[in-house]
N, C-alpha and C positions, 0 to 999 in steps of 0.2 A: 189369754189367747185360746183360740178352738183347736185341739189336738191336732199336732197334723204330722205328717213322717217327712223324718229328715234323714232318709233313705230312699235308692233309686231300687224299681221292681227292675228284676233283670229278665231281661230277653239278649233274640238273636241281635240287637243292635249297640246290644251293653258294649262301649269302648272298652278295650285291654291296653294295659301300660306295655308300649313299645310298638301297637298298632299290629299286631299278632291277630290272624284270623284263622278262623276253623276251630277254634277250643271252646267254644261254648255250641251244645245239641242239645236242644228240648224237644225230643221228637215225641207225638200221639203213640202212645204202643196201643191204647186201647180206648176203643169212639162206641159209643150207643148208636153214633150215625151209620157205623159200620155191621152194623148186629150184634156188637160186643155189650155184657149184662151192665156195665160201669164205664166211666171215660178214666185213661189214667196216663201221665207223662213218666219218661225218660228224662231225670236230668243230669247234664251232665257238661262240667263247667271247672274253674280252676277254683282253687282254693280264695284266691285274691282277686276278685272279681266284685264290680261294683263298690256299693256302700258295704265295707270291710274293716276289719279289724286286724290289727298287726299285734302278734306276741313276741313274747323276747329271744322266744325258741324262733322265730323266721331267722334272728342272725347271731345266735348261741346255741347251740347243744349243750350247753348248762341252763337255758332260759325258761322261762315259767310256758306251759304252754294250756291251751284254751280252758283243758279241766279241771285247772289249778285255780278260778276262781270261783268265789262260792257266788250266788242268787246276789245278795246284797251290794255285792263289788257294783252293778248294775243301773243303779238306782243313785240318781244324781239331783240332789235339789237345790246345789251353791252351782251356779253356772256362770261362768265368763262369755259373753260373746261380744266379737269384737268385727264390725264392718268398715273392712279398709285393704288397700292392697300388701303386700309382704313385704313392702319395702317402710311404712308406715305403722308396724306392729309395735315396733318397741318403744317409740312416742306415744303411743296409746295405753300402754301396759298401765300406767298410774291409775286409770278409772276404774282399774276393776279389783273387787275386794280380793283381801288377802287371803281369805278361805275357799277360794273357787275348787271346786273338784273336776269339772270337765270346763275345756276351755273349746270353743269354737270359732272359727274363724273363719266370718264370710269377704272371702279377696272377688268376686264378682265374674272368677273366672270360669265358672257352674255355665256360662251363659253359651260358653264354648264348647258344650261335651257331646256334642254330633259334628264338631269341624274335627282337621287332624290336629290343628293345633293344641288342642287339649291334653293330647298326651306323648306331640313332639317338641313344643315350646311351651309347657309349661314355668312361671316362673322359680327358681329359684327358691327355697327355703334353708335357710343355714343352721348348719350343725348346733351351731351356739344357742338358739334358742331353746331346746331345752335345757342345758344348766342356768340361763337367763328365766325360765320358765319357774323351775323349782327351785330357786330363790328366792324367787320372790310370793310361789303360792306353794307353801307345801303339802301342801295335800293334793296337788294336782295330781289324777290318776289318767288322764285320757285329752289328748288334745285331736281333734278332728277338723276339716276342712273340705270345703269344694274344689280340691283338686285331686287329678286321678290318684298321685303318688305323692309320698316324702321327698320321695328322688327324682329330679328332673333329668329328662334326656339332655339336657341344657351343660349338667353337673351330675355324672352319676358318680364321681369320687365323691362327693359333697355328702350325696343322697345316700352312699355308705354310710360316712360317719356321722350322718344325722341320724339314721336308724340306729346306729349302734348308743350314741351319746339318749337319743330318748329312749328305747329300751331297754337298755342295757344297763348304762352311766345312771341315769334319775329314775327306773323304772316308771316310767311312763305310756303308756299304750297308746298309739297311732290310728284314727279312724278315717280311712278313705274315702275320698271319690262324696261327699256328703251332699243330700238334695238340699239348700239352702234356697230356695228360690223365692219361698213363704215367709220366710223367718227377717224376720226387722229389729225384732225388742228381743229385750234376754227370755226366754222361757222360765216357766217358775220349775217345771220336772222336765228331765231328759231320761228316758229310759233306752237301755244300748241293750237288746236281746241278740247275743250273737249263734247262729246256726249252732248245735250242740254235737261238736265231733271232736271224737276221744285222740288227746295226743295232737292239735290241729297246730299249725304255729299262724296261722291266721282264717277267717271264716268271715262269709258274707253275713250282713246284720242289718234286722232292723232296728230302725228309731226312731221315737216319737216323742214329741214335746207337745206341752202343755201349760 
């Protein structure tokens, strides 16, 4: 397949989990159009915004957080991808090799992320699947999805202890809100580059398959 990103660019109409507005400013501080020598932005935005990455430090103060992985962590060429909705995941699990490193999961609900539904009724994803996950693939380091959050507004007890059981319980790292729109067949590379800030317990990212 032709590279493509399976990351959303953020602007002023990027959704926020809980439908929170006003937290993201990209303002012009400085325009050529205006007289200024260079054009250059202000930005300025939450840490967990868009296509993102969750560490273990978002729900431990003992948890690894963003600087604690080296260049290599990164670079994914056993990938799981699995197109089906969340209630059909664990029926599916058997197709995909036991060596997967990043697991992706297109539920089709990407289709929603300019309605509010996308991040007031998102479905449900249950805590169990990560110890169902790293059982069955251990070396899984990153499971990511086209929905805004782990935690549904639906179930945010749920949405706790799925954060904690995949960060925490299997270390496993959570990638958000994922552009999936392109993607059909398994990619042969996935590369997850996440913003580089020191101490972060989650950062926006790109990525790209191949």
């Amino acid at each position: 397949m032709q590279p493509v990103y399976l990351s959303h660019f953020i602007d002023s109409a990027t959704p926020i989990y809980g439908g929170a507005s006003g937290e993201i400013n990209i303002e012009q501080i400085r325009s050529i159009d205006k007289g200024d020598t260079s054009n250059n932005l202000l930005l300025k935005f939450p840490a967990h915004i868009g296509t993102h990455i969750d560490f273990p430090y978002h729900f431990s103060n003992d948890g690894k957080k963003c600087n604690d992985y080296p260049p290599s962590f990164w670079i994914f060429d056993k990938i799981g991808f699995l197109n089906c909705t969340i209630d059909l995941v664990e029926a599916n699990l058997d197709v995909l090799p036991s060596d997967i490193e990043i697991l992706i999961l297109k539920t089709g609900y990407g289709a929603y992320r300019n309605d509010e539904i996308y991040w007031s009724s998102q479905p449900v994803i249950p805590s169990r699947f990560a110890t169902i996950f790293k059982n069955k693939f251990s070396k899984l380091r990153i499971f990511g999805f086209d929905l805004i959050s782990l935690t549904s507004k639906l179930d945010r007890e749920e949405g706790k202890l799925a954060h904690i059981n995949f960060l925490i319980n299997n270390d496993i790292l959570v990638l958000e809100d994922m552009n999936l729109e392109n993607v059909n067949k398994i990619p042969k590379t996935v590369i997850v580059s996440p913003l580089q800030i020191n101490a972060a317990d989650g950062v926006p990212c790109n990525v790209i398959a191949f």
